[in-house]
N, CA, C and O atoms as a GROMACS GRO file, in nm:
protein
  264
    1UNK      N    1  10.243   7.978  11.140
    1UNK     CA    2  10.231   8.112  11.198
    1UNK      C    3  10.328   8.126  11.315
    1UNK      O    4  10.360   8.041  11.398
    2UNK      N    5  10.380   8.291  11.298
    2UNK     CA    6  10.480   8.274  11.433
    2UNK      C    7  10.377   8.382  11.506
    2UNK      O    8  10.283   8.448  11.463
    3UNK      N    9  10.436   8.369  11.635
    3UNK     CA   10  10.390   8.461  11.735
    3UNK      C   11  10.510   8.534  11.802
    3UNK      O   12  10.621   8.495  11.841
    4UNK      N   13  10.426   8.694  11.799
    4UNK     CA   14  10.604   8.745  11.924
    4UNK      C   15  10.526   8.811  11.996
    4UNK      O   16  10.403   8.805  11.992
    5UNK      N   17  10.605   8.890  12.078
    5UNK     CA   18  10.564   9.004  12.137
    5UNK      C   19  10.655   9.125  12.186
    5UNK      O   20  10.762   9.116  12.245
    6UNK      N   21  10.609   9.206  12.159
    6UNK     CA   22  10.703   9.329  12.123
    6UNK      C   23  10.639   9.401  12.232
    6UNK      O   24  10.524   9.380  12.270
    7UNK      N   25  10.765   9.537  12.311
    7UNK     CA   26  10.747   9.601  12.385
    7UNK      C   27  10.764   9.744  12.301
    7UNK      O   28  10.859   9.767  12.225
    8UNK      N   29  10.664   9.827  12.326
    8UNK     CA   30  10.610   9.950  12.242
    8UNK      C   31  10.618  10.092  12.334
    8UNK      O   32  10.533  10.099  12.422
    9UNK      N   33  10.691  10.180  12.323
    9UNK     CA   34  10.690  10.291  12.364
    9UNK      C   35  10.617  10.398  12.315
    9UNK      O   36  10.620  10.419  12.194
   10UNK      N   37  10.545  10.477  12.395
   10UNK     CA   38  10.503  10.643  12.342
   10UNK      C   39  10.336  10.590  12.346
   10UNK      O   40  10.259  10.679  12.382
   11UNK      N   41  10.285  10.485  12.321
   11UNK     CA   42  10.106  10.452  12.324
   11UNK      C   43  10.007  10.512  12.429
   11UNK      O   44   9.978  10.448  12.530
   12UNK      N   45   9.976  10.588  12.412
   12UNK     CA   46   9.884  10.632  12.520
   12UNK      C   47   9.752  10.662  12.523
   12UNK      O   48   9.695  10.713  12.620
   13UNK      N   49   9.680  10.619  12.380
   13UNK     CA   50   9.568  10.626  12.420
   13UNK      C   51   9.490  10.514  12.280
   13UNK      O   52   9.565  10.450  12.206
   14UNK      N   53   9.327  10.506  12.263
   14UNK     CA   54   9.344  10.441  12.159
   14UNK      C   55   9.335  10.482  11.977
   14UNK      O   56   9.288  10.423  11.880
   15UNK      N   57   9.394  10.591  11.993
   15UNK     CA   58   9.463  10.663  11.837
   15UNK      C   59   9.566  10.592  11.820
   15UNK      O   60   9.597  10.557  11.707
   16UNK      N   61   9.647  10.554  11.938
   16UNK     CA   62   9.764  10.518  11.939
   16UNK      C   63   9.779  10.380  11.902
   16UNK      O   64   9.871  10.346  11.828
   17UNK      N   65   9.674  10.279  11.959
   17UNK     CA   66   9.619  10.166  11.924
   17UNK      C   67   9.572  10.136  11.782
   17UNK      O   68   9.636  10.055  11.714
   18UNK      N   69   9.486  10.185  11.744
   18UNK     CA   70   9.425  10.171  11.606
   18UNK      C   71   9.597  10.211  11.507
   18UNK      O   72   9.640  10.167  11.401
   19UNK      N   73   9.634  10.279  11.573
   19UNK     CA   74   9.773  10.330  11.484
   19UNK      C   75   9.887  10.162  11.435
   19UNK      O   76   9.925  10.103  11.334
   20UNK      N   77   9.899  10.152  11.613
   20UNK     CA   78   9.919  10.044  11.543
   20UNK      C   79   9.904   9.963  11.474
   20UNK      O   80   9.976   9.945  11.376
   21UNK      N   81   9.760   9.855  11.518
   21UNK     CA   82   9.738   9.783  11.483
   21UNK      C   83   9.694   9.731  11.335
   21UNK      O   84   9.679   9.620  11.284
   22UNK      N   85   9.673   9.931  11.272
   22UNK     CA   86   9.636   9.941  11.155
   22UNK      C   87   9.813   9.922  11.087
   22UNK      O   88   9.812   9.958  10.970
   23UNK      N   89   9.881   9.900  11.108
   23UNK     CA   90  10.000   9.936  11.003
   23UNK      C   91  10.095   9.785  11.034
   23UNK      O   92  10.202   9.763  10.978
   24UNK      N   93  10.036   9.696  11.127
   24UNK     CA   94  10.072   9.520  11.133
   24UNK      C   95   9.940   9.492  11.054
   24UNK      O   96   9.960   9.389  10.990
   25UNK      N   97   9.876   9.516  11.043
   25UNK     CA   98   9.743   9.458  10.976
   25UNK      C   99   9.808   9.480  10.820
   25UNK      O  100   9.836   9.397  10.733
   26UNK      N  101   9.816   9.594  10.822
   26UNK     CA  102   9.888   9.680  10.682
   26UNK      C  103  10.019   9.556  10.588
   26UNK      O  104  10.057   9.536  10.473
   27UNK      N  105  10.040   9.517  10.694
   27UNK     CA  106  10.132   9.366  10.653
   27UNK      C  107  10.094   9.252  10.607
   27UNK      O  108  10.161   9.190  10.525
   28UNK      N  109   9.996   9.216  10.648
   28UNK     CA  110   9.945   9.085  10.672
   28UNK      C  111   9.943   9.013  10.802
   28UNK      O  112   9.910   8.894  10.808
   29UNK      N  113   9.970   9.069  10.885
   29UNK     CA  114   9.979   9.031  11.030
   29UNK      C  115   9.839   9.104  11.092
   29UNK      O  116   9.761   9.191  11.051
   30UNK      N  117   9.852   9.001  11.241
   30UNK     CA  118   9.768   9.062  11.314
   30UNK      C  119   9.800   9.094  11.417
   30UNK      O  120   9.882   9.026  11.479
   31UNK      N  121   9.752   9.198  11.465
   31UNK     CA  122   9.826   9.287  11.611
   31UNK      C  123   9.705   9.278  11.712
   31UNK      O  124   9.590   9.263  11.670
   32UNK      N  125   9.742   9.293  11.888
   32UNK     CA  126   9.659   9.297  11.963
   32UNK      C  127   9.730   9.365  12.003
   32UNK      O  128   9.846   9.330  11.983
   33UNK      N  129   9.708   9.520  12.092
   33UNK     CA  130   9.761   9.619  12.147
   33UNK      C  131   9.746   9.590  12.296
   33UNK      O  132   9.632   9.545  12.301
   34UNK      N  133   9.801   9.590  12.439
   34UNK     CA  134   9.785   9.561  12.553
   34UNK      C  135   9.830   9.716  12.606
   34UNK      O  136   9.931   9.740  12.672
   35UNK      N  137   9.749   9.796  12.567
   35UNK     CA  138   9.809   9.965  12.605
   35UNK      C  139   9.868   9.963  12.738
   35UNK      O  140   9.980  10.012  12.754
   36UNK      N  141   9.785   9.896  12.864
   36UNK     CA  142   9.862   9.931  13.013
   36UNK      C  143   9.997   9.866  13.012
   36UNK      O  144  10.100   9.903  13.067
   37UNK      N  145   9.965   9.728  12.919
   37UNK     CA  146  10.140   9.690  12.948
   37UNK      C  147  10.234   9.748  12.838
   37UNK      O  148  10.347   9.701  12.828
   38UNK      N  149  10.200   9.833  12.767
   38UNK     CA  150  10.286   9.877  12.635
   38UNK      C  151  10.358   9.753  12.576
   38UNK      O  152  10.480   9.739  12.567
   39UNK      N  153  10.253   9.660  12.536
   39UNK     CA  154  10.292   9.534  12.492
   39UNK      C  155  10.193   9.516  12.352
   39UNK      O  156  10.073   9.538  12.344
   40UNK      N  157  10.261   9.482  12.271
   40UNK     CA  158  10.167   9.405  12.108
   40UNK      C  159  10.218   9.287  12.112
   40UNK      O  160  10.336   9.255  12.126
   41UNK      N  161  10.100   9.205  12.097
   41UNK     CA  162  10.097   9.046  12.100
   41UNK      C  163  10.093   9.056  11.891
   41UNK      O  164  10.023   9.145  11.842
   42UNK      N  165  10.147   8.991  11.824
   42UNK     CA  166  10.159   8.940  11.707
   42UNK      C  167  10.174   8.842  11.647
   42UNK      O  168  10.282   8.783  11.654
   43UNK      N  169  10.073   8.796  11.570
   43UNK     CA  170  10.065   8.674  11.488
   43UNK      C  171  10.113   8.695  11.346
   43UNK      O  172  10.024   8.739  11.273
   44UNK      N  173  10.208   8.679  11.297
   44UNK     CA  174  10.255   8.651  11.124
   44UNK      C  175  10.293   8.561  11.073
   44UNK      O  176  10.326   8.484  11.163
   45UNK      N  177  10.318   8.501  10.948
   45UNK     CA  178  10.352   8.444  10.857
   45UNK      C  179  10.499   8.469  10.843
   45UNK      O  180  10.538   8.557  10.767
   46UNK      N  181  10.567   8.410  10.900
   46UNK     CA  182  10.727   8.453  10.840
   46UNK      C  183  10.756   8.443  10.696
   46UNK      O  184  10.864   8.491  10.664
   47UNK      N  185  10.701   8.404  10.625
   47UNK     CA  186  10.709   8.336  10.504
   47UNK      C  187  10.661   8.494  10.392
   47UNK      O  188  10.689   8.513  10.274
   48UNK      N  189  10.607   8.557  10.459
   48UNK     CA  190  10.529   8.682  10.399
   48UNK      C  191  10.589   8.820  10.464
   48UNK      O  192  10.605   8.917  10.390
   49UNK      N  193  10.622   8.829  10.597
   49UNK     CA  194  10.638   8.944  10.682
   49UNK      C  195  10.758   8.919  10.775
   49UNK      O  196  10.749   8.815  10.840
   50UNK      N  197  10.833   8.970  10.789
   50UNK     CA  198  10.985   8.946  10.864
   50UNK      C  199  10.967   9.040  11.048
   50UNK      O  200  10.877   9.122  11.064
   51UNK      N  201  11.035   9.016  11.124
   51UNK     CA  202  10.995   9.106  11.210
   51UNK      C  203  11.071   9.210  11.223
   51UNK      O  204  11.042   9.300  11.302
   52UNK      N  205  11.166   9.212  11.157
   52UNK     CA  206  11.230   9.349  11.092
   52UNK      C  207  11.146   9.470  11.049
   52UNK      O  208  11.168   9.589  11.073
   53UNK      N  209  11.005   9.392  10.953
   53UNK     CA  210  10.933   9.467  10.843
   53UNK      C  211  10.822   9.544  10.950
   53UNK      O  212  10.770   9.656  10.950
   54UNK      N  213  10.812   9.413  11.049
   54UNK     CA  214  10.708   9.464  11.164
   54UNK      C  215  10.737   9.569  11.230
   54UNK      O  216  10.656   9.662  11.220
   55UNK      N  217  10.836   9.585  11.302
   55UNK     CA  218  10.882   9.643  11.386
   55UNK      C  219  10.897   9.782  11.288
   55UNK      O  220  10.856   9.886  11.339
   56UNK      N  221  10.943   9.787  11.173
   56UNK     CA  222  10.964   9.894  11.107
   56UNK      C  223  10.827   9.986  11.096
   56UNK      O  224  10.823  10.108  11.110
   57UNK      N  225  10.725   9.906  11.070
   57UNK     CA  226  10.614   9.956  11.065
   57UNK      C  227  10.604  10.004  11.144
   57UNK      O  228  10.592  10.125  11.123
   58UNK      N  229  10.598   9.963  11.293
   58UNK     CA  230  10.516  10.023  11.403
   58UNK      C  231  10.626  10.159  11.424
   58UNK      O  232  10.588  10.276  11.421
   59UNK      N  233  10.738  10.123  11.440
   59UNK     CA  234  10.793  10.312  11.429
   59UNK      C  235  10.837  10.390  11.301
   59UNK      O  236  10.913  10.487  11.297
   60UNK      N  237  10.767  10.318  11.185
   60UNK     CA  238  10.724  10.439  11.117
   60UNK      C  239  10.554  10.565  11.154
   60UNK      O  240  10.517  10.673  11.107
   61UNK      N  241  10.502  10.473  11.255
   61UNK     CA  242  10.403  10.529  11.300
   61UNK      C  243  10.435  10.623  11.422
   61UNK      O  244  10.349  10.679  11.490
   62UNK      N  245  10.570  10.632  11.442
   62UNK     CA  246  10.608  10.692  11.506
   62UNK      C  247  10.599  10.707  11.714
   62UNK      O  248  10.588  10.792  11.803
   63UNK      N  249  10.618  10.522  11.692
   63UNK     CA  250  10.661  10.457  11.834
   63UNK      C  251  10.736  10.367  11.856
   63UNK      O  252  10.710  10.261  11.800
   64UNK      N  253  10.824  10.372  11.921
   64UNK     CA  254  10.978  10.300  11.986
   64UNK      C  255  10.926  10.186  12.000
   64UNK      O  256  10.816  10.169  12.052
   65UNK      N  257  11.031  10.054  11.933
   65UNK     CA  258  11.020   9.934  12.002
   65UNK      C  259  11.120   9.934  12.047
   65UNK      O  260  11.222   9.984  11.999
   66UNK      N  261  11.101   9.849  12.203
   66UNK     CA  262  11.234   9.836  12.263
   66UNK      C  263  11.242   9.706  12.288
   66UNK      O  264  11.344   9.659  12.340
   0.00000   0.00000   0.00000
């Protein structure tokens, strides 16, 4: 398992949370949302999920990783 952590723009409440975390889950990964720090802690499988695929997800939900 790898771990990252990604910095997330636009999250502000927890719609925004469940948003995410529903569409890394949606992968096979697991997401923890840290809303005050606009931070997602992530656990995946590189072997299954790329962080390309991740990251794509979360702004197809329509929030910036930076």
């Amino acid at each position: 398992m790898q771990n990252i952590t990604l910095n997330v723009e636009g999250m502000s409440c927890n719609h925004c949370v469940k948003s995410v975390e529903g569409a890394i889950s949606g992968l096979g990964a697991a997401g923890k949302v840290d809303l005050a720090a606009k931070k997602v802690d992530i656990s995946f499988d590189e072997a299954k999920v790329t962080v390309d695929q991740i990251k794509a997800a979360i702004e197809d939900q329509g929030y910036d990783v930076v």
